[in-house]
BAZA-689946 format. One line per 2 residues: number of its first residue (from 1); for each residue x, y, z of N, C-alpha, C. Coordinates in steps of 0.1 Angstrom, whole numbers, plus 5000, padded with zeros to 4 digits. Atoms other than C-alpha are relative to their C-alpha. Layout:
N
NUM	X Y Z X Y Z X Y Z  ...
***
This chain:
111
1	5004 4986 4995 1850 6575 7518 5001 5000 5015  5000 5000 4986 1861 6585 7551 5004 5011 5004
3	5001 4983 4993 1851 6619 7575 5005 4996 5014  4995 5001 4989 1868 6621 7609 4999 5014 5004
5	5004 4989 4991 1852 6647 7633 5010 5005 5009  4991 4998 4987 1876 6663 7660 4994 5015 5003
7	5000 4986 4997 1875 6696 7681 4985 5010 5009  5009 4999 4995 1845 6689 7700 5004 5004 5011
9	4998 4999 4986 1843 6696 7741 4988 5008 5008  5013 4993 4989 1826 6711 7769 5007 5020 4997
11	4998 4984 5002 1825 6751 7767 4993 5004 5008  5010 4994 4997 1810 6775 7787 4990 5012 4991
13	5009 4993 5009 1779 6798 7771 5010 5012 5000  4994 4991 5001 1791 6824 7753 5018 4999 4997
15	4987 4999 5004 1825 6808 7744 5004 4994 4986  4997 5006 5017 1841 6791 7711 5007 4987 5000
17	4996 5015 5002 1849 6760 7696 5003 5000 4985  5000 5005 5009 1860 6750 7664 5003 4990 4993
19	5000 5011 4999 1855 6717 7650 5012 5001 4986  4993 5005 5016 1876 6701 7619 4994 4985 4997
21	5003 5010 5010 1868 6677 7592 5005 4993 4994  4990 5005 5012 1892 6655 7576 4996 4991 4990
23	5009 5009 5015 1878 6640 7542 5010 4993 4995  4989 5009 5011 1899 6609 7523 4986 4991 4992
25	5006 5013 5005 1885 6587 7499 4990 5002 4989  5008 4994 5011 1868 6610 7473 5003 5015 4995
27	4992 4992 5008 1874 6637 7451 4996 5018 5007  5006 4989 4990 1870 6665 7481 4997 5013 4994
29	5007 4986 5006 1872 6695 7458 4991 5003 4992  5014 4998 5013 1842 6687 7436 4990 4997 5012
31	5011 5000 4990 1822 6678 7469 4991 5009 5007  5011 4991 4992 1792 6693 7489 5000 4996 5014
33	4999 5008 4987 1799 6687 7527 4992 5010 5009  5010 4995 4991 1775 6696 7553 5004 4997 5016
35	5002 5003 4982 1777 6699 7594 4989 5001 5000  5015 5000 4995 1746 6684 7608 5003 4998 5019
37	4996 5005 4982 1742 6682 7647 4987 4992 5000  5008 5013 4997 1722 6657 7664 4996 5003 5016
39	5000 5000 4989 1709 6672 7700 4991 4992 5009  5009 5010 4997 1697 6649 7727 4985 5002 4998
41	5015 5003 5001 1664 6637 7721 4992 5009 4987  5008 4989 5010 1657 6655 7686 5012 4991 4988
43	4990 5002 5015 1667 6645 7648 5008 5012 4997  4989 4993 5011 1693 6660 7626 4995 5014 4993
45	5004 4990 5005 1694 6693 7618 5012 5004 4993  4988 4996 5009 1717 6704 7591 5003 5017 5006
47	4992 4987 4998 1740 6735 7598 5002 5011 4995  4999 4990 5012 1756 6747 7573 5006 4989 4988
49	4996 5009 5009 1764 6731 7538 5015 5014 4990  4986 4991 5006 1799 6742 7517 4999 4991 4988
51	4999 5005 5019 1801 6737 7480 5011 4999 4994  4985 5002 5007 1827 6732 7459 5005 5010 4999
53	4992 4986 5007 1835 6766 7450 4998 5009 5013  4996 4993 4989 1836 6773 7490 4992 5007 5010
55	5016 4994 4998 1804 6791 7491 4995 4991 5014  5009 5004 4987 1784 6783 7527 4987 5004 4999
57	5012 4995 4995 1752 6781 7536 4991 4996 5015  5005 5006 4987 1734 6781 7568 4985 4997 4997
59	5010 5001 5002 1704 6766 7572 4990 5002 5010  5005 4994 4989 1693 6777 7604 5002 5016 5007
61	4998 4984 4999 1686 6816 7612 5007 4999 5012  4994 4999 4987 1699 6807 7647 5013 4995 5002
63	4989 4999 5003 1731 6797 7639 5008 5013 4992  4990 4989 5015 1739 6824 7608 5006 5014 5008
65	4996 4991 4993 1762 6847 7627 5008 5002 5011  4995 5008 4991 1773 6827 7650 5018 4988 4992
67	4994 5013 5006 1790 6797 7627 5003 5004 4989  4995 4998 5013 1812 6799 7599 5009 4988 4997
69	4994 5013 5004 1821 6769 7579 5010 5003 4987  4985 4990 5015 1851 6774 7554 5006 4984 4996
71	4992 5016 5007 1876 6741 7538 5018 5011 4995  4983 4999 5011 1913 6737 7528 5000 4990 4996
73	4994 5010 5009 1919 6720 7502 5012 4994 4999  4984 5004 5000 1955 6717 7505 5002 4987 5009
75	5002 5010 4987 1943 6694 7539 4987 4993 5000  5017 5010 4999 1910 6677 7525 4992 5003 5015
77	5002 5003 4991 1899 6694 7558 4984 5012 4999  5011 4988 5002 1866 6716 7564 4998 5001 5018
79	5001 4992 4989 1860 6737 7594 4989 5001 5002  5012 4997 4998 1831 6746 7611 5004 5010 5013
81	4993 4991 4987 1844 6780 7639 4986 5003 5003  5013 4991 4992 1816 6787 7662 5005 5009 5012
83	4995 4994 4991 1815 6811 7686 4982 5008 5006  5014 4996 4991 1789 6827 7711 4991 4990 5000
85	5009 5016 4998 1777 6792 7720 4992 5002 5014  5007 4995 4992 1746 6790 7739 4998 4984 5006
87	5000 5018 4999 1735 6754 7757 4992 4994 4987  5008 5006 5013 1712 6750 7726 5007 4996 4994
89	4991 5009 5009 1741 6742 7706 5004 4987 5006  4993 5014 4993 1746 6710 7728 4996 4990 4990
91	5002 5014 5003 1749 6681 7708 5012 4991 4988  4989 5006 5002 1768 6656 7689 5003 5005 4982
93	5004 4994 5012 1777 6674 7653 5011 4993 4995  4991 5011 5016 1789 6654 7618 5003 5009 4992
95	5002 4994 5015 1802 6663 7590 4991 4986 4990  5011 5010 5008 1783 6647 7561 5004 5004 4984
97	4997 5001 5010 1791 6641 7523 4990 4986 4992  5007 5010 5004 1766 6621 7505 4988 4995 5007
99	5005 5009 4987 1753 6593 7524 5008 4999 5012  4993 5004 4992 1786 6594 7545 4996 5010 5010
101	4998 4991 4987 1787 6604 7578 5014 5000 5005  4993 5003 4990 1812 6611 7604 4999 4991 5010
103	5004 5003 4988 1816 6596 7636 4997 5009 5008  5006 4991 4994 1805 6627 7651 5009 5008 5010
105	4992 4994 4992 1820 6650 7678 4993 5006 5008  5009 4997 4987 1804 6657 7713 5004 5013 5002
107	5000 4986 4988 1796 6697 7719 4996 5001 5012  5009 4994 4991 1784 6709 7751 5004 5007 5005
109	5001 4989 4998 1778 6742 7761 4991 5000 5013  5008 4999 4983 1770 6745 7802 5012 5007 5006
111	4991 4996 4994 1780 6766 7827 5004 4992 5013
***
């Protein structure tokens, strides 16, 4: 099982980013994959999770509106488009499947 983060970077507030996910090594269309971030000095807070049948959910009121996580199946790949990033969004965000993690992908949002 292997997730590979990309599509991180520096932004300024108020601009957009969209990460990608690329999943091998399990049977991606029956899976539950989640973006967690990780900002300095604070645990894991999950994002948003995507189900098999595509469906999202956010789990933070302060993302939902902001962040839209979607997948292709055709590219075992899952998206996460944010936009109207504020510095709060700074930190380093995974995808996550199971136990697996990513190796993560460094946001930051500064002017």
């Amino acid at each position: 099982v292997q997730l590979v983060e990309s599509g991180g970077g520096v932004v300024r507030p108020g601009g957009s980013l969209r990460l990608s996910c690329v999943a091998s090594g399990f049977d991606f269309k029956s899976a539950t994959i989640s973006w967690v971030r990780r900002a300095p000095g604070k645990g894991p807070e999950r994002v948003s999770r995507l189900s098999p049948s595509g469906g999202a959910t956010y789990s933070t009121n302060f993302v939902r509106g902001r962040f839209t996580a979607s997948s292709d199946n055709a590219k075992n790949t899952v998206y996460l488009q944010m936009s109207s990033l504020k510095p709060e969004d700074t930190a380093v965000y995974y995808c996550v499947t199971g136990n697996t993690w990513g190796q993560g992908t460094q946001v930051t949002v500064s002017s």
